[in-house]
C-alpha positions in Angstrom: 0.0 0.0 0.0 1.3 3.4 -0.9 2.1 6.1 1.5 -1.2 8.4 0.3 -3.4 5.7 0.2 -2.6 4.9 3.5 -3.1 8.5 5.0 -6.4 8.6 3.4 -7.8 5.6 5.7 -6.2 7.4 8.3 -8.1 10.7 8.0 -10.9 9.2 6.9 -11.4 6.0 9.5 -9.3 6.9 11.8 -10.4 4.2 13.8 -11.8 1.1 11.9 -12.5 1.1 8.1 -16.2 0.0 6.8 -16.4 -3.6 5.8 -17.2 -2.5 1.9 -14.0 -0.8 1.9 -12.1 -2.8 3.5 -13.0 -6.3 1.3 -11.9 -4.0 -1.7 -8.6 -3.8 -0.7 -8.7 -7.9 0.6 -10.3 -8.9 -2.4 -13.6 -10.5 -0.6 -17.1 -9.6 -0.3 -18.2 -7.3 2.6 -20.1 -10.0 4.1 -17.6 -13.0 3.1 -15.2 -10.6 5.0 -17.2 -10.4 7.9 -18.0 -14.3 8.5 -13.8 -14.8 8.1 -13.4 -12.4 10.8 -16.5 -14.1 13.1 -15.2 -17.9 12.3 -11.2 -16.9 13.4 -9.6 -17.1 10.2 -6.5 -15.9 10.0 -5.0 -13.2 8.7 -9.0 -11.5 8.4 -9.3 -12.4 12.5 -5.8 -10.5 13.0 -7.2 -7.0 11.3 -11.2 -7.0 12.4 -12.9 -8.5 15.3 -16.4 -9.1 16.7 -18.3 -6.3 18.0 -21.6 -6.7 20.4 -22.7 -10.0 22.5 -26.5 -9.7 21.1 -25.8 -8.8 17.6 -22.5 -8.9 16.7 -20.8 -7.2 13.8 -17.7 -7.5 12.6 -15.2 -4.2 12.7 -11.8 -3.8 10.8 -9.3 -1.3 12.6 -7.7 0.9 10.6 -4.1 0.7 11.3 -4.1 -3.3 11.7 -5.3 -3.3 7.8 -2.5 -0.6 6.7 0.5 -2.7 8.8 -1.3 -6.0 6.9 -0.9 -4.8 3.3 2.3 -3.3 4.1 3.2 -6.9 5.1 4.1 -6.2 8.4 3.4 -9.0 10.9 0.6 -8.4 13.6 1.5 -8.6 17.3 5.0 -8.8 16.8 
């Protein structure tokens, strides 16, 4: 991911990126990208999690998407 591209999530989800913009840049569906994220599987479980105990919704932060396409390792 370029440097601009990256500032622009930044300023405009600073905290988590919508799930239609997100599966763009993983190359999924917005709701394929959300049952990866609810069923653990890795990398989409690193970059998103579970939001809610009723009705849960899946959420991917912003920075953890930027460090995984600039192929930095999560948690490390």
């Amino acid at each position: 991911m370029n440097q601009k591209t990256a500032e622009l999530l930044r300023q405009k989800y600073p905290n988590h990126v919508p799930l239609p913009v997100a599966s763009k840049f993983l190359g999924v569906s917005p709701r394929q990208l959300s049952k990866l994220i609810a069923d653990g599987r890795e990398p989409f479980a690193s970059i998103g999690a579970n939001i809610g105990t009723r009705q849960k919704y899946a959420r991917v932060y912003t920075e953890r998407l930027i460090a995984y396409l600039d192929g930095r390792l999560l948690g490390v």
